[in-house]
C-alpha positions as semicolon CSV with decimal commas, in nm:
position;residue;x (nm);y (nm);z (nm)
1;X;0,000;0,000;0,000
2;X;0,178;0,272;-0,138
3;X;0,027;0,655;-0,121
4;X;0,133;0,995;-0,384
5;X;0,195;1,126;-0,092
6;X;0,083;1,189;0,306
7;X;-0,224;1,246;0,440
8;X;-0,403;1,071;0,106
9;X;-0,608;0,818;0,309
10;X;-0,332;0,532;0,314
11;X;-0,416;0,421;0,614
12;X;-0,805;0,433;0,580
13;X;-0,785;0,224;0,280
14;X;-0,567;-0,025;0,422
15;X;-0,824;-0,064;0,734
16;X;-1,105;-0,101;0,484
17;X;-0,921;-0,394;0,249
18;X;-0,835;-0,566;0,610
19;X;-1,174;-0,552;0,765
20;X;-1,312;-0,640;0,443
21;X;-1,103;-0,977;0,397
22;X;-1,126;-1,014;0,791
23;X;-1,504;-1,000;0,728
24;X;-1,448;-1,321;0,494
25;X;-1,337;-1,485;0,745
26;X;-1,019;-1,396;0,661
27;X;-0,676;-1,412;0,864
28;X;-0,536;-1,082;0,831
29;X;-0,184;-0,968;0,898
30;X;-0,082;-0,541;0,881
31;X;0,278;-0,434;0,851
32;X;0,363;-0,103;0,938
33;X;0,777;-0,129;0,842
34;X;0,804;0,238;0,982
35;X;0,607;0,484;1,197
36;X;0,691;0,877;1,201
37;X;0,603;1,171;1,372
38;X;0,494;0,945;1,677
39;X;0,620;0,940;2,015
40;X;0,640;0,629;2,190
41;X;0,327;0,577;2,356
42;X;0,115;0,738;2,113
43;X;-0,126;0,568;1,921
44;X;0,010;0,523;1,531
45;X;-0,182;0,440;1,214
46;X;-0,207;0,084;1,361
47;X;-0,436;0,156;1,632
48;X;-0,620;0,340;1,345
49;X;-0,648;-0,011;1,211
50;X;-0,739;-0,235;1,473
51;X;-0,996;0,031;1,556
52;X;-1,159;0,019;1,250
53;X;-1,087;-0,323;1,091
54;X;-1,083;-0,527;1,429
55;X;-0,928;-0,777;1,568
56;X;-0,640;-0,838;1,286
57;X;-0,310;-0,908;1,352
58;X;-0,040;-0,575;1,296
59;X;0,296;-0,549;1,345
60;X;0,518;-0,216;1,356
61;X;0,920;-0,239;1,296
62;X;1,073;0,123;1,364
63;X;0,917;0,432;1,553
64;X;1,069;0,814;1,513
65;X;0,909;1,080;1,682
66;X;1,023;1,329;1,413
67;X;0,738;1,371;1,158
68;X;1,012;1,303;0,859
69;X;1,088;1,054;0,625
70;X;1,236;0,703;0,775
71;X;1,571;0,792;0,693
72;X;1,590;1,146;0,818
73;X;1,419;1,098;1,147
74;X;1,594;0,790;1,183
75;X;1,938;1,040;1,117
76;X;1,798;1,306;1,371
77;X;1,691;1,085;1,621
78;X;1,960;0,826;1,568
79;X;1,788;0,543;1,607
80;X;1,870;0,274;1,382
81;X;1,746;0,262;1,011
82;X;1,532;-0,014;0,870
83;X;1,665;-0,226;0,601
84;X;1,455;-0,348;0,316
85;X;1,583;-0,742;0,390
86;X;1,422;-0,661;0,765
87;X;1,107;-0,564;0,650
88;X;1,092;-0,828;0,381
89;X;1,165;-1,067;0,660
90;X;0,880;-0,960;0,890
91;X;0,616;-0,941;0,561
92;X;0,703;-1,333;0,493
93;X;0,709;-1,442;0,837
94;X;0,364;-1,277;0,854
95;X;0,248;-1,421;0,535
96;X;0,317;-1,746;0,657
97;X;0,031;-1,830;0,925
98;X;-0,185;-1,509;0,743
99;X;-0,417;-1,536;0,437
100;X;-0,361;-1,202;0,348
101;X;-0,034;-0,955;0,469
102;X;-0,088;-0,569;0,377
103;X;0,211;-0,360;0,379
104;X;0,173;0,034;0,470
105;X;0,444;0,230;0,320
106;X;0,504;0,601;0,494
107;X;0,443;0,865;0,232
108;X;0,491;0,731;-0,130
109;X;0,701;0,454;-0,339
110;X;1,034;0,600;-0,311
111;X;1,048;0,778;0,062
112;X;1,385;0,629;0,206
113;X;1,373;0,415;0,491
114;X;1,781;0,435;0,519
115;X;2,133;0,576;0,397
116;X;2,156;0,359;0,071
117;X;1,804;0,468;-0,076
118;X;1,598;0,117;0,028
119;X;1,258;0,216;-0,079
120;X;0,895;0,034;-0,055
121;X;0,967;-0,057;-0,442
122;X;1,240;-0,241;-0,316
123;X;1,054;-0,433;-0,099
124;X;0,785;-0,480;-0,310
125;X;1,033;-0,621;-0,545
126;X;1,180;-0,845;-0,309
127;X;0,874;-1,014;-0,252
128;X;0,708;-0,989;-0,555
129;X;0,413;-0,834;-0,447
130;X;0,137;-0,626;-0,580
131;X;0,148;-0,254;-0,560
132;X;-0,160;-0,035;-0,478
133;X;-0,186;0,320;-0,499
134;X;-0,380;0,554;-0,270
135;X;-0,411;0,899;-0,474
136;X;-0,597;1,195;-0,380
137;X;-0,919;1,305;-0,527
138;X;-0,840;1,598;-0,689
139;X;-0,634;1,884;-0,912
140;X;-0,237;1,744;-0,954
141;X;-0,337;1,376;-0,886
142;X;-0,282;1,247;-1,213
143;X;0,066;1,341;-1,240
144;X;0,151;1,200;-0,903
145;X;0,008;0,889;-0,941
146;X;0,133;0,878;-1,361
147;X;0,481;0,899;-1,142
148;X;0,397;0,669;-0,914
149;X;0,276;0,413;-1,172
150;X;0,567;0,494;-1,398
151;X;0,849;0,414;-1,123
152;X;0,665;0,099;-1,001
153;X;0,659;-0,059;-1,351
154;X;1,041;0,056;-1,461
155;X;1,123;-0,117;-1,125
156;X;0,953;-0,441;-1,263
157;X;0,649;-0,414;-1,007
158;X;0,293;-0,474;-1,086
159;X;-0,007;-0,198;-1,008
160;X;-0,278;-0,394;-0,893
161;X;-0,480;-0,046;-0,904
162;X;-0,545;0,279;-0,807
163;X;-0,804;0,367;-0,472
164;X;-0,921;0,712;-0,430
165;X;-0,870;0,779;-0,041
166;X;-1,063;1,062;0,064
167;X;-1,333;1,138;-0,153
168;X;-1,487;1,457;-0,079
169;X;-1,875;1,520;0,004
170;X;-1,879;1,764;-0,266
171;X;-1,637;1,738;-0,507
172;X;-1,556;1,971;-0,741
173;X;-1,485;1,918;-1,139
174;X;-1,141;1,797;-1,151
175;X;-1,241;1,562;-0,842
176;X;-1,511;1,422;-1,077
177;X;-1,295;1,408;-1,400
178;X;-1,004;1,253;-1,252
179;X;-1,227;0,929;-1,176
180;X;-1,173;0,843;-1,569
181;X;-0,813;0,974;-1,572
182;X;-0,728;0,766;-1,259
183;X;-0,685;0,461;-1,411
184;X;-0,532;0,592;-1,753
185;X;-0,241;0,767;-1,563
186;X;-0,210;0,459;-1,338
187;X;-0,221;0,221;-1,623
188;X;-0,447;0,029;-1,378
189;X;-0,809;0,014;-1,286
190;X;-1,013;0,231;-1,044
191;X;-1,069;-0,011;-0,755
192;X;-1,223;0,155;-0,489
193;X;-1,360;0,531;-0,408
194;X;-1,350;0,576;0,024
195;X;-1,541;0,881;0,130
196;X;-1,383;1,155;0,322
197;X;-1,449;1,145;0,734
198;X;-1,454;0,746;0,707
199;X;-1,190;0,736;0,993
200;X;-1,421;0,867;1,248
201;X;-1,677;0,548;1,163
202;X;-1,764;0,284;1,395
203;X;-1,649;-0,046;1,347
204;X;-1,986;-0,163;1,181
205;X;-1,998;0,157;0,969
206;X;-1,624;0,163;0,842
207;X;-1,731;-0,196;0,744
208;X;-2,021;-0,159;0,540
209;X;-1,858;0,186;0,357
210;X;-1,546;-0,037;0,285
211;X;-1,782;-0,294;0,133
212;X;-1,947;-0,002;-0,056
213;X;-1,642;0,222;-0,139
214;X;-1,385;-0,108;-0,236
215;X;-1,396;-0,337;-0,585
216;X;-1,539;-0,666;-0,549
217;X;-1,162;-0,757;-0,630
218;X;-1,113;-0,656;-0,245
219;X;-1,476;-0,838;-0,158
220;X;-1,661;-0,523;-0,175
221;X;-1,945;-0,408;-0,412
222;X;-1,806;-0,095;-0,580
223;X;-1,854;-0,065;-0,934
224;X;-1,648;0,210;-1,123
225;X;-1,925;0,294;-1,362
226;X;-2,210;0,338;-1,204
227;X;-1,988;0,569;-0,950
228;X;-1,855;0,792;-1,230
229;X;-2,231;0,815;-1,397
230;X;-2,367;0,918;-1,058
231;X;-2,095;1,159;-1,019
232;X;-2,101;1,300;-1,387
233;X;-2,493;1,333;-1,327
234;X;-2,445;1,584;-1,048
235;X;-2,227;1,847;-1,190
């Protein structure tokens, strides 16, 4: 679970894939490789997740109270950096008792977790796994994600898709054209649309909005088109 950047709904969209596969019946595994801008007995975007998806099983590797990338408030703090090997390690020893293992990047596909320039491409290419991109709603989303998209595939990665994170109650044109250009500048389809405020949800309501707002692809009941007519229809 990669984002285009912070504060695009990451998290929120990870919760709503786990509770939705934890809904199945699922056993459900989230990685968190690193966790900034947190002091230590704060709550982090994992609480956010067993909040909201329940009961699932997370796991958190690093934690920097500086709200930086990895690497720099790993450097400022100097605590030690995370290695791309170490996270792969933790995703596979999760994967192994887990039907499902999400990993949540922090910030996009290449923020540095240490000194050489590991990235979450590079553990994505370790262990072959999908890529998903959390994008924002509206104006300068399609180039971030195009560059998100672009990097992934020259890195030999797969985009499994694009989710919108936060989509607003009233959006405004670009917001509404950018659910066709989505998927062209992610060379990958549209697979979910999460409204905006879905963090504050109960349990039972963040699970029947995921089910709403995620592709059946995830186990939900969103369908691209008939979300894009509606849209279209009200501007």
């Amino acid at each position: 679970m990669t984002g285009t950047g912070t504060g695009v709904g990451k998290t929120i969209s990870t919760a709503a894939i786990a509770a939705l596969a934890a809904g199945q019946g699922q056993r459900v595994a989230v990685l968190k490789p690193a966790q900034t801008g947190v002091g230590p007995d704060e709550p982090g975007d994992l609480s956010d997740v067993l909040r909201l998806a329940g009961p699932v099983t997370t796991r958190e590797l690093r934690r920097y109270p500086d709200p930086l990338s990895p690497e720099a408030a790993a450097r400022l703090s100097g605590l030690p950096t995370l290695a791309p090997s170490e996270i792969a390690a933790a995703a596979s020893d999760l994967d192994g008792d887990h039907d499902l293992t999400l990993i949540e990047g922090a910030g996009g596909l290449l923020v540095r977790f240490d000194a050489d320039g590991a990235t979450l491409a590079d553990v994505a290419w370790s262990l072959g796994a999908l890529v998903i991109i959390v994008a924002e709603a509206g104006l300068g989303t399609l180039n971030a994600t195009a560059l998100t998209a672009e990097v992934a595939t020259k890195r030999g990665l797969t985009v499994a898709g694009v989710i919108i994170g936060s989509w607003p109650d009233e959006p405004d044109l670009a917001a509404v054209s950018n659910l066709r250009d989505l998927p062209v500048a992610a060379g990958a389809p549209l697979l979910g649309v999460l409204p905006a405020g879905l963090g504050t949800a109960g349990p039972e309501e963040f699970a029947d909005r995921a089910k709403a707002g995620l592709s059946p692809w995830f186990g939900g009941e969103f369908d691209p088109e008939c979300f894009v007519g509606r849209a279209s229809a009200q501007k």
